[in-house]
C-alpha positions in Angstrom: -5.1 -18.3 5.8 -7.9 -15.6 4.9 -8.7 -13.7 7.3 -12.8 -12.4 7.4 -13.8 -8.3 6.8 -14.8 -8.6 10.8 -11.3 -9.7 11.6 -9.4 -7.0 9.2 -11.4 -4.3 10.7 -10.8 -5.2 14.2 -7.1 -5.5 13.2 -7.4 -2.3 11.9 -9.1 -0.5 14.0 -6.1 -2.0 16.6 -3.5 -0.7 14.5 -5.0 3.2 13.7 -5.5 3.2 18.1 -1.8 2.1 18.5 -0.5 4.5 15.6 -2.7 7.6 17.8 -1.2 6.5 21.4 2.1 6.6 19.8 1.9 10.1 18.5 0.0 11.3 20.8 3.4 10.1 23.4 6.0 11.7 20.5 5.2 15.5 22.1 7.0 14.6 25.5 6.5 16.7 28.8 8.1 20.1 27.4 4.7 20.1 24.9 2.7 22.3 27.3 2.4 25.3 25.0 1.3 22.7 22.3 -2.0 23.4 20.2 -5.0 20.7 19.3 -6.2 20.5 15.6 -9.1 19.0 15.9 -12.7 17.8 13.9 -14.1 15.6 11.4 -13.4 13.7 8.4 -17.0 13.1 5.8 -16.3 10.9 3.1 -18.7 10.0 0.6 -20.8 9.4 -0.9 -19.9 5.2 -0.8 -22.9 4.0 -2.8 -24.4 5.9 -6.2 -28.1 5.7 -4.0 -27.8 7.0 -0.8 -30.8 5.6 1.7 -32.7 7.1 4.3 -31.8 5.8 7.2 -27.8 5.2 5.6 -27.3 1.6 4.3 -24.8 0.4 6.9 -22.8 -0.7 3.6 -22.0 2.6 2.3 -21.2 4.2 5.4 -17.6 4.6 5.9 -15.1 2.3 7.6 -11.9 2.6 8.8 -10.7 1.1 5.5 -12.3 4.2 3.6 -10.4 6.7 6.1 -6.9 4.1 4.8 -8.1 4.7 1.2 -8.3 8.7 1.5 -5.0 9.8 3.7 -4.4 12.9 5.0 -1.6 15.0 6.6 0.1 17.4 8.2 2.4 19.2 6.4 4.9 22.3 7.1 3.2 25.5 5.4 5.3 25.1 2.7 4.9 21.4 1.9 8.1 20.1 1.8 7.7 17.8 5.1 5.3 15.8 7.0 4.5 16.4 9.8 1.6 13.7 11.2 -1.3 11.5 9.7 -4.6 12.2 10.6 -6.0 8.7 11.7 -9.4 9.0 12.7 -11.9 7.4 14.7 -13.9 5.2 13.5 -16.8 8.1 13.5 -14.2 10.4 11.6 -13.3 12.1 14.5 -9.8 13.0 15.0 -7.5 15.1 17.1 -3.7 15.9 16.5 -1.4 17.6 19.0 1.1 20.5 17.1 3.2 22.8 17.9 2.2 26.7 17.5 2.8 27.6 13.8 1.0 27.5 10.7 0.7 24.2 9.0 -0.9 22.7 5.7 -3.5 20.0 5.8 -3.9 17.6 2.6 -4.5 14.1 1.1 -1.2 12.4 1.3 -1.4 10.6 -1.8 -3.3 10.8 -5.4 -4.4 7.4 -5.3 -8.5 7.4 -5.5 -8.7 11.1 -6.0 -11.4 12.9 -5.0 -14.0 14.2 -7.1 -13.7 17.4 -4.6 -12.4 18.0 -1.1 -11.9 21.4 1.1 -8.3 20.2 1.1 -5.4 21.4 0.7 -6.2 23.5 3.9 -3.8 26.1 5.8 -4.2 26.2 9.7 -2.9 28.3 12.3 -2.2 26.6 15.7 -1.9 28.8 18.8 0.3 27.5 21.6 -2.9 25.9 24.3 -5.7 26.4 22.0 -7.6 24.7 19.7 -8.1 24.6 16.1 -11.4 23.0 14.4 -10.9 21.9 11.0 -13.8 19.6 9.4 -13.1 17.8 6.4 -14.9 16.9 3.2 -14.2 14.9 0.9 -16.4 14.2 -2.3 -16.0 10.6 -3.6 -17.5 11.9 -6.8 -19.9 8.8 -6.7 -23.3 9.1 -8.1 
């Protein structure tokens, strides 16, 4: 049985929701001093003509957030910590504890042409910390 774009992104979009309640439940009760990363993720560009107002087409999907995945990682990047599942307007926000972490693309596959990533971030215990991401498809 095949099932239709519509029905993969609603399946989708399910699955990145569930995968955010979950983690976001992980931290428990004793996370009061926990810290928010927060922002954006901008991928693109999708299409090598990019249209004013945006072809819906080359707009990114929640299957071009699956296609570019990115982490948290110790400062020393030798663990993961959490994905970075985003809504589907790129937003995204991930609960940490305090302490200085590293932000990248978890796997090689489709490299960017460019990205601000790797990025370190500092996370203070009840604050938040605003991290916007760009990544460069390279098409043109």
């Amino acid at each position: 049985m095949r099932l239709t774009q519509k029905y993969l992104r609603i399946i989708l979009s399910a699955l990145a929701f569930i995968a955010f309640v979950s983690f976001s439940g992980c931290l428990k009760k004793d996370s009061a001093g926990a810290g928010i990363l927060e922002g954006a993720i901008s991928i693109g560009p999708l299409c090598p003509v990019e249209t004013v107002p945006p072809d819906s087409a080359c707009l990114p999907t929640l299957e071009t957030y699956l296609a570019y995945p990115v982490g948290v990682f110790t400062s020393d990047g030798s663990g993961k910590i959490a994905d970075i599942v985003p809504s589907p307007d790129g937003s995204y926000a991930v609960q940490l504890y305090p302490g200085t972490y590293s932000v990248r693309l978890t796997k090689e596959i489709n490299a960017p042409a460019s990205s601000n990533l790797p990025a370190d971030v500092e996370i203070q215990a009840n604050g938040i910390t605003l991290l916007n991401i760009n990544i460069d498809t390279g098409i043109r």
